[in-house]
Backbone as JSON Lines, residues from 0, in Angstrom:
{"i":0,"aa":"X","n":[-6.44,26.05,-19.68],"ca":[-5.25,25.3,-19.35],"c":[-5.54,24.43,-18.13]}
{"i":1,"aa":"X","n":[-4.71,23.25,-18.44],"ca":[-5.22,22.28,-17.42],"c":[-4.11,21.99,-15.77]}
{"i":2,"aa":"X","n":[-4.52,22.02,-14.9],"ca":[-3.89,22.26,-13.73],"c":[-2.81,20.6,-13.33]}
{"i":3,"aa":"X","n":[-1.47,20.77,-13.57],"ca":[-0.73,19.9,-13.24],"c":[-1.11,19.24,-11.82]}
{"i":4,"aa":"X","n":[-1.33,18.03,-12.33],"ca":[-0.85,16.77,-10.64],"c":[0.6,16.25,-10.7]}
{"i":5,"aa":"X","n":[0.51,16.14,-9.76],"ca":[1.82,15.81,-9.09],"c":[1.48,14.41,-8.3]}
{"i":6,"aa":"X","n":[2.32,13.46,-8.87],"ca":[2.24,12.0,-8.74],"c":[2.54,12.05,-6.91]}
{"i":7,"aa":"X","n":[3.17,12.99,-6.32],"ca":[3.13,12.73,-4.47],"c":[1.59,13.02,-4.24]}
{"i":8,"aa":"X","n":[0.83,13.51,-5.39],"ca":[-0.27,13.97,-4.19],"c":[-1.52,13.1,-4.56]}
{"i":9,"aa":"X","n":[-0.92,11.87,-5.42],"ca":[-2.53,11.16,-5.67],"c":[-2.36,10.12,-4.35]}
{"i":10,"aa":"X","n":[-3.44,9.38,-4.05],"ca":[-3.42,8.8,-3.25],"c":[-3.11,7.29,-3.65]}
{"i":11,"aa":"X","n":[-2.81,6.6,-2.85],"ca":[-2.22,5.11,-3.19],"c":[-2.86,4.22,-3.63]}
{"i":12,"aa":"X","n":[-3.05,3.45,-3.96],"ca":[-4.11,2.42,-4.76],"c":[-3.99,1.38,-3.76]}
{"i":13,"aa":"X","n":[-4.83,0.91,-3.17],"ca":[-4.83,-0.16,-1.55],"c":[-6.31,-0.77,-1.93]}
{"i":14,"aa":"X","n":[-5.71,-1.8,-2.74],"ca":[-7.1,-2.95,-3.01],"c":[-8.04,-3.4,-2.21]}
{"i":15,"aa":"X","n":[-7.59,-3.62,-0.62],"ca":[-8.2,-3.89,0.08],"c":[-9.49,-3.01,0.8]}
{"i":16,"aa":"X","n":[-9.39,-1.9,-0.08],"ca":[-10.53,-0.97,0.06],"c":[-12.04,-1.54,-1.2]}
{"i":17,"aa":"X","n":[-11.38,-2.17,-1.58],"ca":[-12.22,-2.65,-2.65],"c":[-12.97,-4.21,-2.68]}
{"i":18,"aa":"X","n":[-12.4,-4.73,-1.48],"ca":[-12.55,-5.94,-1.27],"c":[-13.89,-5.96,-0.09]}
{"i":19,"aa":"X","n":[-14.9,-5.49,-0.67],"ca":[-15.92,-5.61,0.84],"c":[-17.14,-6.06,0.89]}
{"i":20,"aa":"X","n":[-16.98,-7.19,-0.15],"ca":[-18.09,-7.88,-0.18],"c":[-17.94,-9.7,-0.83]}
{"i":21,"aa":"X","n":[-18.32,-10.25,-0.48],"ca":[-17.49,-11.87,-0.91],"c":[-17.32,-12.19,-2.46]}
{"i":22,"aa":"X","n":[-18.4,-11.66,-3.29],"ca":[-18.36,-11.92,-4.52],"c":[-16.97,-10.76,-5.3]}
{"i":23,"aa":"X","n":[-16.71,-9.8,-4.39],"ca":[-15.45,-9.47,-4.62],"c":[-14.34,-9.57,-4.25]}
{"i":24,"aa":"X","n":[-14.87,-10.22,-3.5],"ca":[-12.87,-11.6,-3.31],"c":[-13.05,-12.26,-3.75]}
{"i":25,"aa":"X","n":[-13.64,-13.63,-3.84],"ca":[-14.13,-14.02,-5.09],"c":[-13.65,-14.12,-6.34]}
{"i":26,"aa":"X","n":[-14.35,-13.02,-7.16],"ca":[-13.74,-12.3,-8.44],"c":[-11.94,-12.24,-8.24]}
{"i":27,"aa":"X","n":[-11.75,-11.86,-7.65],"ca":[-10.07,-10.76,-7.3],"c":[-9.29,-12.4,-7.13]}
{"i":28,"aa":"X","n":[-9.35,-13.29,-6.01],"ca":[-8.98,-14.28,-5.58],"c":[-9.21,-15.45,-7.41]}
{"i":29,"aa":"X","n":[-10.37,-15.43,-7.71],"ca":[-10.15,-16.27,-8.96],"c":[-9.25,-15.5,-10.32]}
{"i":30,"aa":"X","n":[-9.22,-14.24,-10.15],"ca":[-8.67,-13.81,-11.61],"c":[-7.04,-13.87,-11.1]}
{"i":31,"aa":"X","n":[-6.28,-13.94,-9.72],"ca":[-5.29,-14.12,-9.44],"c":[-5.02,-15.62,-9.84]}
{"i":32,"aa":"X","n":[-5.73,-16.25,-9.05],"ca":[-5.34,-17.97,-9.58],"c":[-5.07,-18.37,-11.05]}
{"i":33,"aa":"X","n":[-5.77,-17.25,-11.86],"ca":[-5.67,-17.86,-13.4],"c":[-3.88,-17.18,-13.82]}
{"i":34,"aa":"X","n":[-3.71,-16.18,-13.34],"ca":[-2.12,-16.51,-13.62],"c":[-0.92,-17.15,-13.48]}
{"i":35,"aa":"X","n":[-1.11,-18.53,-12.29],"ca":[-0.77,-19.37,-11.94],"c":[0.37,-18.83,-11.41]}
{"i":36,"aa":"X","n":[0.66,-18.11,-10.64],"ca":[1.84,-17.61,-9.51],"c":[1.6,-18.01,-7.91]}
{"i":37,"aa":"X","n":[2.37,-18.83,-7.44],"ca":[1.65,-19.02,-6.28],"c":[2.39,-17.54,-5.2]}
{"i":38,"aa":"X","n":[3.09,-17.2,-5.9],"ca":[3.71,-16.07,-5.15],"c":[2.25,-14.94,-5.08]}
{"i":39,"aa":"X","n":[1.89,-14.86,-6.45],"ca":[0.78,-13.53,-6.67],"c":[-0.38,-14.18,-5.84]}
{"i":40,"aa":"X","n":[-0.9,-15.43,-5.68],"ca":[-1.78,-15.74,-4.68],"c":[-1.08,-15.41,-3.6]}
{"i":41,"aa":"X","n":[-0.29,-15.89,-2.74],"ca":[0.04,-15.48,-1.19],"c":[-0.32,-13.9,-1.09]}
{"i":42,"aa":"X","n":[-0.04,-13.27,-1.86],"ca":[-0.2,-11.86,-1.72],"c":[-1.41,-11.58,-1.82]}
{"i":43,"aa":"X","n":[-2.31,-12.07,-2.77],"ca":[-3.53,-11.55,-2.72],"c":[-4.75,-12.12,-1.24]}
{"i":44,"aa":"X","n":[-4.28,-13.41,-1.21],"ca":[-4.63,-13.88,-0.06],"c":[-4.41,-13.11,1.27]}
{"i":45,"aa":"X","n":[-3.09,-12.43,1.36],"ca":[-3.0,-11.45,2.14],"c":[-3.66,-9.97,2.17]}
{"i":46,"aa":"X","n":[-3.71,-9.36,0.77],"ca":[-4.86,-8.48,0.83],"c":[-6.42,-8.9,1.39]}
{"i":47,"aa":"X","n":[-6.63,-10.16,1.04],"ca":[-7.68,-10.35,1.73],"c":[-7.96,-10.13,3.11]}
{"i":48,"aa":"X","n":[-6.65,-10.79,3.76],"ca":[-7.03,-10.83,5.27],"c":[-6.59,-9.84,6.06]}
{"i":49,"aa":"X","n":[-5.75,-8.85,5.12],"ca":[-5.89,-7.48,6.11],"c":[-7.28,-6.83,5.37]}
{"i":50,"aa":"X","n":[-7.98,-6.95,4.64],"ca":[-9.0,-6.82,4.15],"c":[-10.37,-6.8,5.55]}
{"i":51,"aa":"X","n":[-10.35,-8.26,6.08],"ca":[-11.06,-9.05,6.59],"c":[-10.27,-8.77,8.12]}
{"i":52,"aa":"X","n":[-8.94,-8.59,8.43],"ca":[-8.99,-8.27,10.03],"c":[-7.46,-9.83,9.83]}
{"i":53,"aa":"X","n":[-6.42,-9.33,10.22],"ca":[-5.51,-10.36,10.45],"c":[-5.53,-11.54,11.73]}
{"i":54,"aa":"X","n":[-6.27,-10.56,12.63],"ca":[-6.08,-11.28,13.82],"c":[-7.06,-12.17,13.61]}
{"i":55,"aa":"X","n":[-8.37,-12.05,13.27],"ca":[-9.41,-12.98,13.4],"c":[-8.81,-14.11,12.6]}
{"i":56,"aa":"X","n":[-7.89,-14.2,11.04],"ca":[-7.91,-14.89,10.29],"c":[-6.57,-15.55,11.16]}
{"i":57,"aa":"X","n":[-5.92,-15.39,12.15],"ca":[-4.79,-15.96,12.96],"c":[-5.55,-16.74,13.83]}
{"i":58,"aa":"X","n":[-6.66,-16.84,14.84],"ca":[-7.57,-17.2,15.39],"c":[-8.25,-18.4,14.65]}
{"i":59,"aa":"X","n":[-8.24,-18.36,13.44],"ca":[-9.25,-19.25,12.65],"c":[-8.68,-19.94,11.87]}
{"i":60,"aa":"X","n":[-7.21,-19.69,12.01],"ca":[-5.87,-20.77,11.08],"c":[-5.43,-21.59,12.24]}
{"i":61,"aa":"X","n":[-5.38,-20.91,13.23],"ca":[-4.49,-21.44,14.59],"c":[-2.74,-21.04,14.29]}
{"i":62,"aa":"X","n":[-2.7,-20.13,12.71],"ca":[-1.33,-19.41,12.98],"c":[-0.85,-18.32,13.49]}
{"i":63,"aa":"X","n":[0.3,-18.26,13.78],"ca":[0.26,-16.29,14.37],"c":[0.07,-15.77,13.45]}
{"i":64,"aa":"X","n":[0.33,-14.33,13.81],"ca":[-0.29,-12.64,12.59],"c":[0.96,-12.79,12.24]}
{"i":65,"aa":"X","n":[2.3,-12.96,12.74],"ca":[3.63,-12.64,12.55],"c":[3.75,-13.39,11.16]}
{"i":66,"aa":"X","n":[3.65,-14.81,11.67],"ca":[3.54,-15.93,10.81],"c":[2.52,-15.96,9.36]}
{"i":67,"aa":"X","n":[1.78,-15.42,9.24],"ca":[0.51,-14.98,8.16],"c":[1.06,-14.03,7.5]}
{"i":68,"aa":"X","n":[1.9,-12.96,8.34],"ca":[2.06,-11.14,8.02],"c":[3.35,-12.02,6.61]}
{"i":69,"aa":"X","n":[4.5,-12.64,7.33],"ca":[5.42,-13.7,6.41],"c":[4.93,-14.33,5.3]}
{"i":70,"aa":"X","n":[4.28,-15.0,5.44],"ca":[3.77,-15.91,4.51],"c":[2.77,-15.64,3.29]}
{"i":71,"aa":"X","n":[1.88,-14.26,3.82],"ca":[1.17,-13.47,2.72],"c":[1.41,-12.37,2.46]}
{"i":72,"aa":"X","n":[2.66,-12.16,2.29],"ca":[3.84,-11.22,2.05],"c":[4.26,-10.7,0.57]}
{"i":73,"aa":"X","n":[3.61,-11.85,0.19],"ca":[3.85,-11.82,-1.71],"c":[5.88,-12.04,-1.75]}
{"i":74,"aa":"X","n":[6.21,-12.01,-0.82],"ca":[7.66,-12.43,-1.23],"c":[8.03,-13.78,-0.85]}
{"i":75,"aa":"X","n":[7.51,-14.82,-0.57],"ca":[7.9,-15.82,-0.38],"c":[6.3,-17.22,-1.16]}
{"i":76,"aa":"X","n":[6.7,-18.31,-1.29],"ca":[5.89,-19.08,-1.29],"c":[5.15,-19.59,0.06]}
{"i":77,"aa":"X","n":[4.24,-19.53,0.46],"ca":[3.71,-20.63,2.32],"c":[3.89,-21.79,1.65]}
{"i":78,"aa":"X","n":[3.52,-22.82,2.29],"ca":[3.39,-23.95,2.43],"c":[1.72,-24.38,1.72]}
{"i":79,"aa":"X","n":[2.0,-25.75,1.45],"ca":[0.25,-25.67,0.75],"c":[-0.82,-25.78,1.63]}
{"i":80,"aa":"X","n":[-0.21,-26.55,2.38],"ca":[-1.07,-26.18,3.88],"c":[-1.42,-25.25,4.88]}
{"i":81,"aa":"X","n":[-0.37,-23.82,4.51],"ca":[-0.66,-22.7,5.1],"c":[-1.88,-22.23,4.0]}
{"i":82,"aa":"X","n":[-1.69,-22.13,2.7],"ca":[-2.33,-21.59,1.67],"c":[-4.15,-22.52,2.28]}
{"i":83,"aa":"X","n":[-3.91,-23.28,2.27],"ca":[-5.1,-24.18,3.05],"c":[-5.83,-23.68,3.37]}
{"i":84,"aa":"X","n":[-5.55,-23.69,4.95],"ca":[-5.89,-23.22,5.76],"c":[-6.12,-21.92,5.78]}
{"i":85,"aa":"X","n":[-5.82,-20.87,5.31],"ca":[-6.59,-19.47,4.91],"c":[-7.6,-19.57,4.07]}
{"i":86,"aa":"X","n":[-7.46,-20.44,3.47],"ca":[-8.72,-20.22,2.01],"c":[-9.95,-20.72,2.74]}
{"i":87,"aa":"X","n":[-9.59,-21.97,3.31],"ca":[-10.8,-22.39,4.22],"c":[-11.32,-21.39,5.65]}
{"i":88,"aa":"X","n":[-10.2,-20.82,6.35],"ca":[-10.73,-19.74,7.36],"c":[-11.06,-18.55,6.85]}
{"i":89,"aa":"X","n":[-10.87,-17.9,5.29],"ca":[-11.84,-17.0,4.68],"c":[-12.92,-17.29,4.47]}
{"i":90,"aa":"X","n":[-13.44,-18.71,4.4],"ca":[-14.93,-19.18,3.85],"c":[-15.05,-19.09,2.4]}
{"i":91,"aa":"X","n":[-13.68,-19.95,1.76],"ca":[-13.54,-19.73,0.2],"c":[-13.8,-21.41,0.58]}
{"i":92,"aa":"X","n":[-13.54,-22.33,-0.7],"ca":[-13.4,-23.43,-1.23],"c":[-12.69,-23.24,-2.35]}
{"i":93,"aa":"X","n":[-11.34,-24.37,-2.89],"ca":[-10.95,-24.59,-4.18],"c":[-11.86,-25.72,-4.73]}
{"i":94,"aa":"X","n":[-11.91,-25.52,-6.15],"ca":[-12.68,-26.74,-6.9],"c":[-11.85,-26.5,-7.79]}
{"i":95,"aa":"X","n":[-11.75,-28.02,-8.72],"ca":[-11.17,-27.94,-9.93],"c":[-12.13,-28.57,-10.85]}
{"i":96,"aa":"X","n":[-11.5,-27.59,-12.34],"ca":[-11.82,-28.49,-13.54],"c":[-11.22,-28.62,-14.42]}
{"i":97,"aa":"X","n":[-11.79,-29.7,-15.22],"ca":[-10.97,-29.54,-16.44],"c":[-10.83,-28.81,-17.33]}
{"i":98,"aa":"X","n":[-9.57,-28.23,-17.68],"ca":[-9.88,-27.53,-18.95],"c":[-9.95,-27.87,-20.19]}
{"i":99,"aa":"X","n":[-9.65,-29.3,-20.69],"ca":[-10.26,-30.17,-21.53],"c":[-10.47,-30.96,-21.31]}
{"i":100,"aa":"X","n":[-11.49,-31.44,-22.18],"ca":[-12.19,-33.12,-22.16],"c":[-11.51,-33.96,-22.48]}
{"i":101,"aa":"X","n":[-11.62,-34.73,-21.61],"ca":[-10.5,-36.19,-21.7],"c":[-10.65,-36.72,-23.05]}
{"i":102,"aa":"X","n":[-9.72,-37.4,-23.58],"ca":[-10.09,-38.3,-24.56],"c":[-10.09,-40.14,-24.17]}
């Protein structure tokens, strides 16, 4: 017979334990973008940077932690210029392509 768990005693699922190497933000950061939520990006963007240390990524936006802690909150949209400016002070780049060939 098999020994009951009890859903209080598993531990929490906190992505940002999983995020510790670039090609796995990366991965995590592009498979978010393909659902096209800019809400589910702010949030994941925010797992990143408590991932990576908030304060440094406040330092390297020139925004506050308060202001970042808000904005990559997953409950609100930032600005595209807040979204910016994190992607570039993580050491990401956006590129685009097409997804079809012009005619």
């Amino acid at each position: 017979m098999t020994e009951k768990i009890k859903i209080s005693s598993l531990k929490r699922f906190d992505i940002t334990e999983h995020l510790d190497s670039e090609d796995a933000i990366a991965e995590y950061l592009t498979l978010v973008l393909e659902e096209n939520d800019p809400v589910m990006l702010a949030a994941a963007l925010g797992d990143v940077a408590r991932a990576r240390g908030m304060t440094q990524l406040a330092r390297d936006t020139g925004l506050s932690r308060e202001s970042l802690y808000k904005g990559l909150s997953g409950n609100r949209v930032p600005s595209a210029d807040t979204l910016l400016k994190v992607i570039r002070a993580l050491g990401f780049d956006l590129t685009i392509t097409a997804k079809h060939a012009a005619v």
